[in-house]
DRENGUDREN-250761 format. One record per residue (C-alpha): residue number from 1; x, y, z. Coordinates in Angstrom, 3 decimals. Layout:
// DRENGUDREN-250761
> num_xx_yy_zz
> NUM_X_Y_Z
...
END
This chain:
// DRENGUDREN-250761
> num_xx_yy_zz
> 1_0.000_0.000_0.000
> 2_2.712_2.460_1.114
> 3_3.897_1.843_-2.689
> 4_1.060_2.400_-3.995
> 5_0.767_5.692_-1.961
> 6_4.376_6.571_-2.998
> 7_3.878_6.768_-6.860
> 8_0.766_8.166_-6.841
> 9_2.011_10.901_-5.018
> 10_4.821_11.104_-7.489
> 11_3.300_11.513_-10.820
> 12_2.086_14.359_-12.277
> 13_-1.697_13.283_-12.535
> 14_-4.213_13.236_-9.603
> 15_-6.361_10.435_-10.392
> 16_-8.548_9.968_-7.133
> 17_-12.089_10.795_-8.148
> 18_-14.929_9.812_-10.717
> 19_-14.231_10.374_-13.927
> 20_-16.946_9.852_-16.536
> 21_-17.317_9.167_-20.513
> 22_-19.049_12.208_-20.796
> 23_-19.092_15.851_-19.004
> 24_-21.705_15.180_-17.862
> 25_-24.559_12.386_-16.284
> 26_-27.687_13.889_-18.173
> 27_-27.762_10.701_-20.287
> 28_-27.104_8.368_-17.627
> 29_-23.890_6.587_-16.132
> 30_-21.558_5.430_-18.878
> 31_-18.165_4.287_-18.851
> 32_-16.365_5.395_-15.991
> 33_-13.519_4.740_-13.455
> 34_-13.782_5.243_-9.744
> 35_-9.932_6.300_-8.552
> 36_-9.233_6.188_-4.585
> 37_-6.085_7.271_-2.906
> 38_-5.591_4.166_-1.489
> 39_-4.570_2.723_-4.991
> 40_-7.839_1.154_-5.448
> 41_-9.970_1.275_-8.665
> 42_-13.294_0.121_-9.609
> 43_-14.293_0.471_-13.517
> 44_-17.842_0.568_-15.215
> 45_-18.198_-0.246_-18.690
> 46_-22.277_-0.038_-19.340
> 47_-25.430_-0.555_-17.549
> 48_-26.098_-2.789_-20.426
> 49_-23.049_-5.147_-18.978
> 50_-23.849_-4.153_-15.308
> 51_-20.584_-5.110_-14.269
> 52_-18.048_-2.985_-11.944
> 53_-14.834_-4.725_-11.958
> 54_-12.108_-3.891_-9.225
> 55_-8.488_-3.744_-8.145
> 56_-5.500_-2.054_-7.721
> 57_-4.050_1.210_-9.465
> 58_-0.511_3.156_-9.781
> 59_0.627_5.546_-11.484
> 60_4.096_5.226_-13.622
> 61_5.302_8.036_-14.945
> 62_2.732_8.434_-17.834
> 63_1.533_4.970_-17.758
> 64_-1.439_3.676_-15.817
> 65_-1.045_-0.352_-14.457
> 66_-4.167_-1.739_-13.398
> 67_-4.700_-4.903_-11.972
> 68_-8.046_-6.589_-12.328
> 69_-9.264_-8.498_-9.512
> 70_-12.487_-9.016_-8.653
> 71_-16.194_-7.766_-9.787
> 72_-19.549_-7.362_-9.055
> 73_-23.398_-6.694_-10.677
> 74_-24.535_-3.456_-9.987
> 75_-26.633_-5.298_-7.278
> 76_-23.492_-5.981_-5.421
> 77_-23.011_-9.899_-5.989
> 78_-19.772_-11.208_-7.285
> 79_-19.058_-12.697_-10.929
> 80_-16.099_-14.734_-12.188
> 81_-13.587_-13.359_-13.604
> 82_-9.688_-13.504_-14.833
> 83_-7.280_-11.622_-13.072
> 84_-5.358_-9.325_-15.439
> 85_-3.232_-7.105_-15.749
> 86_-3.163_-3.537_-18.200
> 87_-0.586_-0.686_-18.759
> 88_-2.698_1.943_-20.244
> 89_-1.027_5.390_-21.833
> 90_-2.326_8.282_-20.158
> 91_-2.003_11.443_-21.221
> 92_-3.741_14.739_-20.232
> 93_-5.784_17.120_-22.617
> 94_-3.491_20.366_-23.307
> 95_-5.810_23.343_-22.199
> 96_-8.582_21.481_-20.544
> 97_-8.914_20.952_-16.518
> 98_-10.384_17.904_-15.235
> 99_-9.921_15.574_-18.365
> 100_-8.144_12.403_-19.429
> 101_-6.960_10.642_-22.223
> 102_-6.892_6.929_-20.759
> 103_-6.838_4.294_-23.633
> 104_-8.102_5.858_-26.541
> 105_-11.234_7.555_-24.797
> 106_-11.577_10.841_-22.876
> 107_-13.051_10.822_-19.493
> 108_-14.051_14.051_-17.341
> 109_-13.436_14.495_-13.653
> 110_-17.392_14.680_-12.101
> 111_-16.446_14.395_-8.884
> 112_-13.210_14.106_-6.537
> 113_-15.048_11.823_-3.569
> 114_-15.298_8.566_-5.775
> 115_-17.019_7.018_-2.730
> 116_-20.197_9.104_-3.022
> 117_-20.031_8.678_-6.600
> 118_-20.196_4.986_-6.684
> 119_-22.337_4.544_-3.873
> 120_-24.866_6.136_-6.371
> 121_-24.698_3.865_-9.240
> 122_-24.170_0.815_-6.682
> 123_-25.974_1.489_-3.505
> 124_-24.821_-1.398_-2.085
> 125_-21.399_-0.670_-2.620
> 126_-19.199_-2.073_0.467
> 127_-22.411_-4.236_2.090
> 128_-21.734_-7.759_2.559
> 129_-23.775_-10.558_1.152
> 130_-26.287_-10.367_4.175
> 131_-26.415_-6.636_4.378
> 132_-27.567_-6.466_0.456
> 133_-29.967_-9.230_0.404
> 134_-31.722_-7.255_3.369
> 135_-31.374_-4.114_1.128
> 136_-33.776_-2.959_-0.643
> 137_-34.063_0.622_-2.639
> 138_-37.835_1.079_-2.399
> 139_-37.740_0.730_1.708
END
């Protein structure tokens, strides 16, 4: 972890946050990245998919590494999956606050707590499998 903490605090991209597809969430949640300090990472591809997969991030130089290693529905249960690992380029828009070039696809910076943010497209991020199945949204 103290690794972790280490390069993020050496590059020259601040990462923690939730950074979107699109400026904006009028359409709806897209494909997005949730970035925590701690060097952890959860990414959502499409409520079609409804998958958030999870795991570790640092920051080399220009170059992202993220390693896959676990995910969930956006109900909170677990799926199988392959652990991987990716390098991505990242690069920053010239001119432009708040966005990314990560992998061939921009994303904006919607919010810097990527707790709150997820907790809104999952709300039952961080419950355990008891805690969810007592869950409901429409108590």
């Amino acid at each position: 972890m103290i690794v972790f903490s280490l390069l993020i605090a050496t590059s020259s991209f601040n990462l923690t946050g939730f950074w979107h597809s699109e400026p904006d969430l009028s359409e709806g949640y897209e494909s997005c990245y949730f970035f925590w300090d701690t060097g952890e990472y959860a990414f959502f591809e499409s409520m079609e998919q409804g998958y958030v997969y999870t795991g570790n991030w640092l920051l080399k130089g220009d170059e992202l590494v993220l390693k896959l290693t676990d995910a969930v529905t956006v109900s909170g249960y677990s799926v199988n999956i392959r652990l991987s690992e990716t390098v991505v380029d990242l690069s920053s828009s010239a001119g432009i606050s708040h966005r990314i070039f990560l992998d061939g696809e921009y994303y904006y910076l919607l919010d810097r707590d990527p707790q709150s943010a997820i907790i809104s497209l999952v709300p039952t991020w961080g419950m355990t499998g008891s805690e969810r199945d007592a869950f409901s949204t429409y108590d």
